[in-house]
Structure formats: C-alpha cells, structure tokens
FIRO-57254 format. One record per residue (C-alpha): residue in one letter; x, y, z. Coordinates in steps of 0.1 Angstrom, whole numbers, plus 5000, padded with zeros to 4 digits. Each point is the difference from the previous one (the first is absolute). Last residue first. Example, Ala and Ser with C-alpha at 12.3 -4.5 7.8 and 13.67 -1.06 7.14 Angstrom:
REM residues 2
@res S&u 5137&v 4989&w 5071
@res A&u 4986&v 4966&w 5007
***
This chain:
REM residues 487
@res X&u 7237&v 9586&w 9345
@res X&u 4986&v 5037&w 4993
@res X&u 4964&v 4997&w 4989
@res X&u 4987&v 5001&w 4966
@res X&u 4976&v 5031&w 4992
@res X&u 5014&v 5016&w 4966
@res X&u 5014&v 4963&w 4991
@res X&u 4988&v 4995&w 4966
@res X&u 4985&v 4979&w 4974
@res X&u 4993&v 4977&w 5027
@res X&u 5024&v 4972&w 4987
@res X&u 5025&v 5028&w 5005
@res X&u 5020&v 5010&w 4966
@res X&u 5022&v 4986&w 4977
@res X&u 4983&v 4970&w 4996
@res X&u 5019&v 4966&w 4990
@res X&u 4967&v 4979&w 5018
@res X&u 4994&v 4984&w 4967
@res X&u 5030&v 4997&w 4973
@res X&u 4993&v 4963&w 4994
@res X&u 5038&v 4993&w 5012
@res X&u 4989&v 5018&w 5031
@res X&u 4968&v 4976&w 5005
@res X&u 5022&v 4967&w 4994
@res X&u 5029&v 5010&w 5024
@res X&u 4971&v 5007&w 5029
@res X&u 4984&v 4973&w 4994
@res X&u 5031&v 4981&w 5006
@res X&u 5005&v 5015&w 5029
@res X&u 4968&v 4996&w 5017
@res X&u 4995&v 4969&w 4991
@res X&u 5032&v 4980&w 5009
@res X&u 4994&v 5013&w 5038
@res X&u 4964&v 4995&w 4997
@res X&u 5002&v 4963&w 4993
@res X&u 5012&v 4992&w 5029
@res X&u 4992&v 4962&w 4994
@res X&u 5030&v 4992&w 4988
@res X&u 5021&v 5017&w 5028
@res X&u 4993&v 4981&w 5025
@res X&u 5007&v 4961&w 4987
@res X&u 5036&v 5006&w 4982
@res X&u 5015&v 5034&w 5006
@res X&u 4988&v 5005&w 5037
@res X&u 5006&v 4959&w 5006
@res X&u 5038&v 5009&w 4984
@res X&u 5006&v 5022&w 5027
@res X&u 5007&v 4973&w 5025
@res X&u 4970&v 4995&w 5028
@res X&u 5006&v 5015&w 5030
@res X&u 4974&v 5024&w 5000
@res X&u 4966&v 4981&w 4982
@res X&u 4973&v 5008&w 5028
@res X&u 4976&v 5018&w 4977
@res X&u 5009&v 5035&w 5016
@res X&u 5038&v 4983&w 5004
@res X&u 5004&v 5005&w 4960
@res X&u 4979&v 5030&w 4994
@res X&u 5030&v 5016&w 5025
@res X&u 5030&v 4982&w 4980
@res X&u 4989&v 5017&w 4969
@res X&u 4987&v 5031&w 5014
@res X&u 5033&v 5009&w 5011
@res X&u 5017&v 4985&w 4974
@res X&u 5029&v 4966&w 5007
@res X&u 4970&v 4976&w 4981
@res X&u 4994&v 5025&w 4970
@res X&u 4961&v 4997&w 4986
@res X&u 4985&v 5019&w 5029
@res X&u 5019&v 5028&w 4987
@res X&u 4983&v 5003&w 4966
@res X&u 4968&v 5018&w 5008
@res X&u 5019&v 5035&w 5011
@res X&u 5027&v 5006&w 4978
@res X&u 4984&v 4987&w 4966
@res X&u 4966&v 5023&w 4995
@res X&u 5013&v 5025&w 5024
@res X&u 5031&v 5006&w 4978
@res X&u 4984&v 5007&w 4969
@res X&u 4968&v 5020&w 5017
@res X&u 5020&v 5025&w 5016
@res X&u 5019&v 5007&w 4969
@res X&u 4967&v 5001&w 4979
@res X&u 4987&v 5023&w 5026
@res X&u 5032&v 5021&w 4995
@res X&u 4981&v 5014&w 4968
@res X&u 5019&v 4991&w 4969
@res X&u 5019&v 5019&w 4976
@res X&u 5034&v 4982&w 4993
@res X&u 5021&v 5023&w 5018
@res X&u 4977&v 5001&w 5031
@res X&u 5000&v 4969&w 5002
@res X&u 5034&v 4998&w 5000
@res X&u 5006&v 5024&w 5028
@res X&u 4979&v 4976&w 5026
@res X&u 5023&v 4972&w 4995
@res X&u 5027&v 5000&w 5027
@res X&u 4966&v 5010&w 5026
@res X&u 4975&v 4974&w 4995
@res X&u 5031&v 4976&w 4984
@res X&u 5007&v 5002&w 5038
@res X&u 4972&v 5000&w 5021
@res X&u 4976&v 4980&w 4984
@res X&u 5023&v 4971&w 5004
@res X&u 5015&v 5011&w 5035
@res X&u 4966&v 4999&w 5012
@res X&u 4994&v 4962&w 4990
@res X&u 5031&v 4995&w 5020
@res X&u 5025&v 4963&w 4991
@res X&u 5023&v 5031&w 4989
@res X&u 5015&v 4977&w 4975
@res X&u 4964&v 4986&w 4990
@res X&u 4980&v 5026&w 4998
@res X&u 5027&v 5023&w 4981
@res X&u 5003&v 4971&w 4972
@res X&u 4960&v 5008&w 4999
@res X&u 4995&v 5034&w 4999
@res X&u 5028&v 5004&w 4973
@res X&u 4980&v 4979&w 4975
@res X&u 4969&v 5019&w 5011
@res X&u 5021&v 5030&w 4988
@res X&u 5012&v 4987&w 4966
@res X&u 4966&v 4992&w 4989
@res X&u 4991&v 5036&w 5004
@res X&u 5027&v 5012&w 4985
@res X&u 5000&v 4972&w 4975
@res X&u 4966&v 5014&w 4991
@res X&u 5007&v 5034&w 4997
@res X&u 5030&v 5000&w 4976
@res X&u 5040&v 4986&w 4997
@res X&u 5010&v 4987&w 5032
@res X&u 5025&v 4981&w 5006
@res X&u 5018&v 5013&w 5026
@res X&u 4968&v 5000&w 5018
@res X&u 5016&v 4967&w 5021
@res X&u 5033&v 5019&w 5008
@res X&u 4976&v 5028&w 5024
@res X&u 4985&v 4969&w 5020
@res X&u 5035&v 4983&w 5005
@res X&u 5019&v 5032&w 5004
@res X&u 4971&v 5010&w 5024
@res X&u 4999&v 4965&w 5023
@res X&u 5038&v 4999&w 5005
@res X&u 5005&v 5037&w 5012
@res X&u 5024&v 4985&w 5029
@res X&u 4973&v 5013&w 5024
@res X&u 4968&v 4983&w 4980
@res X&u 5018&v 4967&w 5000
@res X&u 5009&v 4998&w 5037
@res X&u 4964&v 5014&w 5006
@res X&u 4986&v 4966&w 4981
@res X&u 5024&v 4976&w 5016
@res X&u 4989&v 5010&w 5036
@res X&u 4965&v 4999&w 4985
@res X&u 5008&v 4965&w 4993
@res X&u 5020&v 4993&w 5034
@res X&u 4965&v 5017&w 5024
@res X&u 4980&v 4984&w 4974
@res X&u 5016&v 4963&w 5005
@res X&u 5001&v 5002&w 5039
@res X&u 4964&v 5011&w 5001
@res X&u 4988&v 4970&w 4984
@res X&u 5017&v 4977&w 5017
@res X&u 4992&v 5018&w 5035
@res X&u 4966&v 5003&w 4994
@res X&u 4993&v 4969&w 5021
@res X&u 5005&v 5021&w 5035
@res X&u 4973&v 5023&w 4987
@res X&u 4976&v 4973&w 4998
@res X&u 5007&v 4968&w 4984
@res X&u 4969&v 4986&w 4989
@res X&u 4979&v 4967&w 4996
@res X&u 4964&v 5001&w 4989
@res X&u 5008&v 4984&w 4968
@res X&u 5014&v 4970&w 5012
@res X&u 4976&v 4994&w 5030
@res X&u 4972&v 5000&w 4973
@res X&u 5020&v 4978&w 4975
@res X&u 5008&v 4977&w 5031
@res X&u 4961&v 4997&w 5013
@res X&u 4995&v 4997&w 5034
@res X&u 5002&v 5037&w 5003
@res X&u 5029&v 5003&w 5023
@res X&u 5010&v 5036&w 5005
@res X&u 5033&v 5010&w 4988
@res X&u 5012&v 5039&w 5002
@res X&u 5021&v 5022&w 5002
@res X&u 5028&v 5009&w 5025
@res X&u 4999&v 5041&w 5005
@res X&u 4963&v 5011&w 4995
@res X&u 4986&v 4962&w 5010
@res X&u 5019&v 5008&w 5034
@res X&u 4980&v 5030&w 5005
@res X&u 4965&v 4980&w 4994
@res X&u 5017&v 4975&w 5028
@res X&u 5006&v 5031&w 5024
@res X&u 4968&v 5014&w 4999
@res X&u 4982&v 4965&w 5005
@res X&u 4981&v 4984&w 4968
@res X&u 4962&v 5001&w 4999
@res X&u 4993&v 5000&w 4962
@res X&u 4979&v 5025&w 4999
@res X&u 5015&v 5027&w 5025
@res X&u 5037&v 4990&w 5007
@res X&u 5007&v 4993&w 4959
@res X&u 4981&v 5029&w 4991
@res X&u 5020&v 5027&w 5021
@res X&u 5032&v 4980&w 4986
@res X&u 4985&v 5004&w 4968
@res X&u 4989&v 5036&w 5005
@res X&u 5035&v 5008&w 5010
@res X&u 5016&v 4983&w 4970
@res X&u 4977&v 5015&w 4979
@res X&u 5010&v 5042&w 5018
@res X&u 5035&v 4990&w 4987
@res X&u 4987&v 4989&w 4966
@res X&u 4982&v 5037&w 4995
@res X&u 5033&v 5018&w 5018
@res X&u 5023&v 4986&w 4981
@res X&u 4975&v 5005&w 4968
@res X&u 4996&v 5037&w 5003
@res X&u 4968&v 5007&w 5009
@res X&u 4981&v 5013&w 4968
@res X&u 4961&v 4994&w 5011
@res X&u 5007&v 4971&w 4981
@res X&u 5027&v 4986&w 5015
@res X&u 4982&v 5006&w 5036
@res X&u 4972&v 4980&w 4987
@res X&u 5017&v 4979&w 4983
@res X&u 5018&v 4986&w 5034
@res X&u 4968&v 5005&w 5022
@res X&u 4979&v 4977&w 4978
@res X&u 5023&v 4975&w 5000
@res X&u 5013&v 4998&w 5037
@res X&u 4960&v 5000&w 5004
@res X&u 4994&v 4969&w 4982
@res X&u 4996&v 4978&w 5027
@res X&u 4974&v 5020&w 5013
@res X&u 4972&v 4984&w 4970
@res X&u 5003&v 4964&w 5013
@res X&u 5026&v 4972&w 5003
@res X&u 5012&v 4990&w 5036
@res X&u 5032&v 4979&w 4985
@res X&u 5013&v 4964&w 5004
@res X&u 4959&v 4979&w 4991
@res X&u 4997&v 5026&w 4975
@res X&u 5032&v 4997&w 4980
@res X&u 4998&v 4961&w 5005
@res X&u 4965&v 4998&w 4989
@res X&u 5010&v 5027&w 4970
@res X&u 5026&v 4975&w 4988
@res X&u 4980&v 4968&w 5001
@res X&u 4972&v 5018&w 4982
@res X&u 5022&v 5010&w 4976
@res X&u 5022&v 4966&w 4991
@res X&u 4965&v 4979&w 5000
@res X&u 5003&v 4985&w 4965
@res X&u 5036&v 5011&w 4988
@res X&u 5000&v 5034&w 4986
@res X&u 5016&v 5000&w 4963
@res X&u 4965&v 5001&w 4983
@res X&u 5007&v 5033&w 4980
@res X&u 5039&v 5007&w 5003
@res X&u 5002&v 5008&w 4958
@res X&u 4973&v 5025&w 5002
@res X&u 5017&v 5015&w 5025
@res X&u 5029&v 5005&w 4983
@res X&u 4977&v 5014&w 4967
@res X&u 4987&v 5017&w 5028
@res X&u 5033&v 5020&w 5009
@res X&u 5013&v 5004&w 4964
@res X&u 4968&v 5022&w 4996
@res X&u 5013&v 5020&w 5036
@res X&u 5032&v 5004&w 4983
@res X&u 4985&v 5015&w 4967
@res X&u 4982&v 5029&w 5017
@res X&u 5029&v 5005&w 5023
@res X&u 5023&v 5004&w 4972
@res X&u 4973&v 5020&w 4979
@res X&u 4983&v 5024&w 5032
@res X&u 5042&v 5006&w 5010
@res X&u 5008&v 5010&w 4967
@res X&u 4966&v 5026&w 4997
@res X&u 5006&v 5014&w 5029
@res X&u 5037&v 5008&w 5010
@res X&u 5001&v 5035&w 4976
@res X&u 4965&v 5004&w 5029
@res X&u 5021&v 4998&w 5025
@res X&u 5028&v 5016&w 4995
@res X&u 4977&v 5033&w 4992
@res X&u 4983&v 4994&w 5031
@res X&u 5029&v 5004&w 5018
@res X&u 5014&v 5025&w 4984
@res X&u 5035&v 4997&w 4982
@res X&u 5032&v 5012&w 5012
@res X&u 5018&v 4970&w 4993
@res X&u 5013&v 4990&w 5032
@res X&u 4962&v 5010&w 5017
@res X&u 4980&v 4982&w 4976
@res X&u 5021&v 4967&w 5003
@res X&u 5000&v 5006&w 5040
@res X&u 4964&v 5006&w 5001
@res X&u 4991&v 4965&w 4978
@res X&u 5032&v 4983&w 5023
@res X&u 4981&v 5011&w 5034
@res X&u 4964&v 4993&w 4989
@res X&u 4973&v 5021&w 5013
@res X&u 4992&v 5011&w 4964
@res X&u 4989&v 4969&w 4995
@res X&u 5006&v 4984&w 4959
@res X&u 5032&v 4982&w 5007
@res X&u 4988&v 4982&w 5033
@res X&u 4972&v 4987&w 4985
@res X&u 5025&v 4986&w 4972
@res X&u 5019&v 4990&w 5021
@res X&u 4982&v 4980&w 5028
@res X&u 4979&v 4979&w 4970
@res X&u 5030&v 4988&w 4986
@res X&u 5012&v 4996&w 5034
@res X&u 4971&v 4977&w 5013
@res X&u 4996&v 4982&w 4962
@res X&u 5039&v 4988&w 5004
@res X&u 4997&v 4993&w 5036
@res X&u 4971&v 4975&w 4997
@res X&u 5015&v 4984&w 4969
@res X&u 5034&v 4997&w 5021
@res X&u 4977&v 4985&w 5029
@res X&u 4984&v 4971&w 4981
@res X&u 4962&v 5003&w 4993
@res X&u 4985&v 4964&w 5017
@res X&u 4968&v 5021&w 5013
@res X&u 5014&v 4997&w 5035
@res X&u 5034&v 5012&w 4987
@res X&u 4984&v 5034&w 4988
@res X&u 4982&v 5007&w 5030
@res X&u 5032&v 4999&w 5021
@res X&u 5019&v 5018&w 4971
@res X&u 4969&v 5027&w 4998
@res X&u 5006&v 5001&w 5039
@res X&u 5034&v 5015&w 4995
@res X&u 4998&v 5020&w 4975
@res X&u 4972&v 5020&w 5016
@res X&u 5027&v 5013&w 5027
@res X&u 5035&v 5000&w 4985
@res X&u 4989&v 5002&w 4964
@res X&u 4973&v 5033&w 5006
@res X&u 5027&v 5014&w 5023
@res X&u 5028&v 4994&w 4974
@res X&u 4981&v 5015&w 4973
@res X&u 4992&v 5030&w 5019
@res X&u 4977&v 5026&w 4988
@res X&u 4970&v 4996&w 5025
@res X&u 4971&v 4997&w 4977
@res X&u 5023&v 4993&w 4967
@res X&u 5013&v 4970&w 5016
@res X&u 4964&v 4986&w 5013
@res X&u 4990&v 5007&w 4966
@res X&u 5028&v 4979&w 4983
@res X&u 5001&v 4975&w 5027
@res X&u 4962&v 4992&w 4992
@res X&u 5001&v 5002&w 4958
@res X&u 5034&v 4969&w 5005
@res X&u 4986&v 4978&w 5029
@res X&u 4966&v 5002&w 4979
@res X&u 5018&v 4988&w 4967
@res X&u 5015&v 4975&w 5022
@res X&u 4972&v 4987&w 5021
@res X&u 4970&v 4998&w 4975
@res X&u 5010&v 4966&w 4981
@res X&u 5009&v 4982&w 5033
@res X&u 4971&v 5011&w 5018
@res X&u 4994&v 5029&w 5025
@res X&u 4976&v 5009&w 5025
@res X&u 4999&v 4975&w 5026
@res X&u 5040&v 4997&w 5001
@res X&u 4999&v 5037&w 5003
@res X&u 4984&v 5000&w 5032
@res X&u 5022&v 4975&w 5012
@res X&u 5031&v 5014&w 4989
@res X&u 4989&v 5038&w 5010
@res X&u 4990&v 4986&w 5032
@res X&u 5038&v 4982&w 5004
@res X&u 5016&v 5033&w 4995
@res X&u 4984&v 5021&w 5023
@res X&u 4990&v 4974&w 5029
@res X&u 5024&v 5017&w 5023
@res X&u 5029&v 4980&w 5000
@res X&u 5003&v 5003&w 4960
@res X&u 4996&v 5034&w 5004
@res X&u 5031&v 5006&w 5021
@res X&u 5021&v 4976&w 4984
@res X&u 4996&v 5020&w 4969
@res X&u 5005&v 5031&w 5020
@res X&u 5031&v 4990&w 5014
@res X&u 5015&v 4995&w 4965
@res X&u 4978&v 5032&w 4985
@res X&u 5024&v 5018&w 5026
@res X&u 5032&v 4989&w 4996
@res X&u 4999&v 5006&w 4962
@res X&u 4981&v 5035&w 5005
@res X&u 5033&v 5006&w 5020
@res X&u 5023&v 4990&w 4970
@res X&u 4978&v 5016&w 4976
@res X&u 5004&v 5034&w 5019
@res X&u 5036&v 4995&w 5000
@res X&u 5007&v 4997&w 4966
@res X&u 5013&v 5027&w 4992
@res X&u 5021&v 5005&w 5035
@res X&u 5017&v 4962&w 4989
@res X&u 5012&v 5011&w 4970
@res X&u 5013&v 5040&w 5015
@res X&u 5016&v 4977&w 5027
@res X&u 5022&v 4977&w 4969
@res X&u 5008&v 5031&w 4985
@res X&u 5009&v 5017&w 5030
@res X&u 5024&v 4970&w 5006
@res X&u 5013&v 5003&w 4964
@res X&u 5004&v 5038&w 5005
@res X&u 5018&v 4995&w 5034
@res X&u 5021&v 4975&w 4990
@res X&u 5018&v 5026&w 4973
@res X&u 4995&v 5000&w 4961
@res X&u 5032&v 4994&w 4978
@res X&u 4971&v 4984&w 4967
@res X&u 5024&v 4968&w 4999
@res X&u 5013&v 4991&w 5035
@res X&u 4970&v 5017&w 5023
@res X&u 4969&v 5001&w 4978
@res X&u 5012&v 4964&w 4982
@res X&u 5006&v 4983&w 5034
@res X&u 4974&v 5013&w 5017
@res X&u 4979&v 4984&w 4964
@res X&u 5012&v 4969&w 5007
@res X&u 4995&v 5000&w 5041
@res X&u 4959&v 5004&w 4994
@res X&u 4999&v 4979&w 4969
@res X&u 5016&v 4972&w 5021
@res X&u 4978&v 5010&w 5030
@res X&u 4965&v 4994&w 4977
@res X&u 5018&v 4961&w 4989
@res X&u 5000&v 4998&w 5032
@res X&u 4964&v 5006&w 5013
@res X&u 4983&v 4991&w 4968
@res X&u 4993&v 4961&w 5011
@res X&u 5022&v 4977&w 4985
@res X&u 4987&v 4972&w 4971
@res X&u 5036&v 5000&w 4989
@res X&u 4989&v 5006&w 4961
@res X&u 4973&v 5028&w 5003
@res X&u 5009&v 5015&w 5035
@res X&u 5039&v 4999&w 5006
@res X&u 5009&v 4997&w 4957
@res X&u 4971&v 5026&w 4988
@res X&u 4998&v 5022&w 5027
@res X&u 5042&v 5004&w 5004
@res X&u 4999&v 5004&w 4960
@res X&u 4973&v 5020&w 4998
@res X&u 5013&v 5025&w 5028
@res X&u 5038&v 4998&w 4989
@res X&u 4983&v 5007&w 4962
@res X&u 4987&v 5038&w 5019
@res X&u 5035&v 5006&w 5021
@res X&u 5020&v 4995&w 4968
@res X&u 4979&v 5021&w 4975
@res X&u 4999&v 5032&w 5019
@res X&u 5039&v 5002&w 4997
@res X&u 4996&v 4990&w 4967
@res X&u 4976&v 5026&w 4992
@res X&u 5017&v 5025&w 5010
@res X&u 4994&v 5015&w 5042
@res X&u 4988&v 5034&w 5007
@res X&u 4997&v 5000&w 5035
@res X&u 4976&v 5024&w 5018
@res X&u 4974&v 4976&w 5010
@res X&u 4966&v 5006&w 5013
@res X&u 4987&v 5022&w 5024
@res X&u 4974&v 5014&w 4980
@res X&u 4974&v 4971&w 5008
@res X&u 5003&v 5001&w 5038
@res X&u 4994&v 5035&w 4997
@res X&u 4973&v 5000&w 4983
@res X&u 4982&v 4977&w 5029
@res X&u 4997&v 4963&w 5005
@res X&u 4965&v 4997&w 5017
@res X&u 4989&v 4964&w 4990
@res X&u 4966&v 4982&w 4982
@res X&u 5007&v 4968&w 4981
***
C-alpha cells in the first residue's frame, strides 16, 4: 500500500528495555485472547483486541514501573502509524461505492465477463493485479479497486470469492514489491540504508520464482473450474448489469483518473480521493443520478436491483458509513501494535529470535523469522520492516553482507504476509475488499488464505535460496552504489 509515514515516526520507538519474560507475557496474552475469543468462540477481533490492549497496560504499568502517560502515548504513537492506512481505509470504502454507482465497477464485470473463461480468469486475475500494482505502487489500491470487480467477474464464471482474492493479492504484492513507488519497498530501503534500486533488484529474482510458481498454481485451478458455468449464467448476468447501469467507454473514468494520478506519483490519498470525486462526477453525468443521491452513494452504499440476486449481491456496498467494522478493528490492532513497541515488546522479541544464530544463513533466516512474529503483534506491516530493519542492521554488518540482503529478508515476509492474520491491518482490510468483514477469523485461515499462495511463496523461497548460498552478497546487487540516491 502507498502511505507518508516519515523518519520520524519510525525513530520514535520505545525506550523500555523489557526481559524476555516480561516481553513474553503481553505477546502469549495476544495468542491466547486471539485464539480462545476468535478461533474457538467464533467472536469477532474487537474484544479479544481490548484484552491484549488492557493486558499489556497492566504489564507496562505494574510490572515494567512505566507511567499512564507512556502507555497512553504508546497506544497514540500505534494509532499515528497507521493513520494514513486508516484514512486510505475510509476512503477506498466510499470509493468502491462510488464506482459501483457510476458504471465503473459493473463495466469492468461485464466487459470482463466477455473476455474471460474459467481456465483463463485466475492466472490472468493474478499477471493483471501484479502490473496494475507495480504501475501505481499500492497493493491495497490495486485490491480495493480492481479487486473488487475481478470478484464480481469471478462469481459469474462460478470462481469462488477466496480463490478470487487469493490470485488478486498474490498478484497485488508481488507488483507492489518490485515499484519503486511503493511505500513498504521505500520504507525497507530507507530503514536499512540501502538504495532503492539496490532493494529492489536483491527482491528480484525471489519475487520473479514465487510469483512465477503461483501464477502456474493458478491455471492448474483453473484448469480444474473448466465447464463450471451453468448454461446461460453470463449472459443472464451481463443483461442484468446492462439493463441497471449506462455501460460505455465514460464509465471508466473514475479508473483512468485514479492510476493516472498514482502513476504520475500522487500520493495515493489524494489519487483515491480525486476517484471518489470522478465517481460521483460519473455517477450524475452517465448514469443520470441527482447531486445529492450520487453524494448519498459516497456515505451509505449501495444496492441497485438487478433482477438477478447474484448481481444485486455483488453490487452491494457499504460506503464510508460501512467501514466502521473494519476501521474499529485497525484503529484497536494498531492500538495493540504501538502499546507493544513503547513497552520495548516487539525488539526483545525480534533481537531474542537471532539468539541463535551461528552463520550467514541463519542470519538471514533468522530475520524473516523476526519479520513475521513482529507482523502479527504489531498487527502493522510497517512496524515489521521497521523494527528487525533497524534492531538488526549491526549484524549484518558483522557477518558480511550488504544491507540489501537485510532489506530483502524482512520485505520478502513482512509485507505479503499480513493479509493472512484476521486482527492485521491488511488482514481485516482484504477481508471487507471482497465483502468477508464479519466473518470469524478462522474463514481468513481456512478458505482465504489457501489460495494466497504468494504469502507462503515468497518466504519460503526466500529460506530455500539463502540455504543455497545465493543472494548472501557482500556487496550491492549493482556492484556498487557510487550513484544511488539518498532514501
């Protein structure tokens, strides 16, 4: 996804030292609080969220002797991170509702519906989010707008919506991992002191194989959903999506002057902000709506009637009212996240994990180990580049290898894998992209996440080319860095 969280932000971190047990207790409160409320009581995150939230006060105040107003600026520093997602949250909701109002949405669906078959769909959902992704640097973006109508497109061709969502992201991340437009890719280089370009081409080749392979496992899905479309199913679907919406070449304005911006570099607040108002603009001029209505769409959502219940289904949205479910559980995850940075919880944790390290490789290992356990206790995909970015940059240096390999380690795990926690940020936002909020975590772990096949990838490719020895360079991937730009 594409932010502006400043150096600043990152350096003001915690100035606790806390042991290991100390650190221990908040972090199995989390899993256990997660596990029992979510996992066994079917709850949604919310409470189990404010548990963690109240345990680890409790610890910083009564165990680690820290005052309320470092725990409370702990909790304020959380939710300051993560404010630009929070706000590119509200917005992507009203713009979804937004586009589907003015013919955006539903003209990609029927369009695509004419283009696409079964076998084709996946594998193509997959290659088209990735360059779409890479174009305008934001995997959220790409999810939050194309995402959307490739799940519309997806159901019509009897594709069910977690295999939709798993080739969309898959695709979303690894485009978003190889721009140099992308937030996390500049914030990786930038915590490590690495260029850009450098990062990005130590990303390369691991990216190109777990991508590579998940688009394969793609069409062998696809292969598999050949001749699922009942007789008739499209060509009822596109008569009701054409017989509800003006479709035609303007309806895809809100599109074109989203990416656009994105891609000319506009910040993507502003890009999705100037979408909305090109969809409301839209909605008034094609399709006819009053002023006020097309407004009304912005804050209440949608739900046109098609005729046809899968159609009416699909094309059903919350607006920015209906984010409130989602919002509610970043705002008290990212709330848990800062808490934990304060009271020092995520470096002991990330700094105890290379305990064990005896060479290069378990280094490196090590590190995407750490990127992950900081993922999901700071429920921030910053926070894991962030902080075994800057409690591990020394070691590298120790053992000999070039800080791209750093930035590369926790890039690899901390950025694709937060989609796969139900209580993460991009967990819970991937979830109400493809209208699944309010389900219990378990559907993220059972149905979703098995066809992100990225996520597992991209690790595990990463583990398997460092235990070969390649990518263990000492220097730049460039051979140098005479001309690489300050980051």
């Amino acid at each position: 996804m594409s932010s502006g969280n400043t150096r600043n932000e990152m350096d003001s971190s915690s100035q606790a030292d806390p042991t290991l047990e100390q650190a221990l207790v908040p972090t199995l409160g989390v899993v256990a609080f997660l596990a029992i409320g979510s996992g066994v009581l079917g709850m949604s995150p919310h409470a189990p969220l404010l548990w963690s939230v109240v345990l680890a006060g409790l610890v910083g105040r009564f165990w680690m002797g820290l005052d309320y107003s470092e725990i409370s600026g702990g909790v304020e520093h959380g939710v300051k991170m993560g404010l630009q997602a929070i706000l590119i949250l509200f917005t992507i909701y009203a713009l979804i509702s937004t586009w589907i109002s003015a013919g955006t949405i539903p003209g990609l669906m029927y369009y695509g519906l004419g283009i696409l078959s079964p076998k084709t769909f996946l594998p193509a959902t997959a290659l088209l989010a990735a360059v779409v992704a890479f174009s305008i640097g934001s995997s959220w973006t790409t999810a939050g707008t194309l995402g959307v109508a490739f799940a519309g497109i997806g159901s019509g061709l009897g594709i069910p919506v977690p295999m939709t969502a798993g080739a969309v992201l898959s695709g979303a991340y690894a485009g978003d991992k190889q721009s140099p437009l992308s937030d996390t890719t500049n914030l990786a280089a930038a915590v490590t002191e690495t260029d850009l370009y450098d990062h990005i081409l130590s990303m390369r080749l691991g990216t190109a194989i777990a991508f590579g392979l998940s688009v394969v496992l793609y069409a062998v899905l696809g292969l598999g959903a050949a001749g699922a479309i009942p007789v008739g199913r499209v060509a009822e679907i596109r008569g009701a999506l054409a017989g509800t919406y003006e479709l035609g070449p303007l309806v895809f304005v809100p599109l074109l002057v989203t990416f656009v911006l994105a891609i000319r570099g506009i910040p993507a607040l502003a890009s999705l902000v100037a979408g909305v108002f090109a969809g409301v603009g839209t909605t008034v001029l094609v399709q006819g709506r009053p002023f006020s209505d097309s407004w009304a769409v912005f804050l209440n959502g949608t739900a046109p009637e098609t005729g046809v219940t899968l159609v009416t289904d699909l094309l059903a949205s919350g607006g920015l009212a209906g984010s409130a479910w989602t919002i509610s559980v970043v705002v008290l995850a990212l709330s848990l996240g800062g808490l934990l940075d304060r009271l020092g919880v995520l470096s002991t944790l990330a700094s105890s994990l290379t305990g064990a390290i005896t060479g290069q490789r378990s280094l490196v290992v090590g590190t995407g180990i750490s990127a992950f356990f900081v993922n999901a206790f700071s429920a921030q995909q910053y926070m894991s580049i962030v902080v075994p970015g800057m409690t591990l940059r020394e070691l590298f240096d120790e053992h000999d290898l070039d800080s791209s390999v750093l930035s590369r380690s926790i890039e690899a795990v901390g950025t694709p894998t937060g989609a796969l926690l139900p209580w993460h940020a991009g967990g819970v936002f991937m979830a109400g992209v493809f209208g699944l909020q309010g389900q219990t975590s378990l559907f993220i772990l059972t149905e979703y996440a098995q066809y992100y096949f990225f996520a597992f990838l991209s690790p595990a490719v990463l583990v398997v080319l460092t235990l070969a020895g390649i990518g263990l360079n000492s220097e730049p991937p460039r051979g140098g860095d005479e001309n690489a730009t300050a980051n």
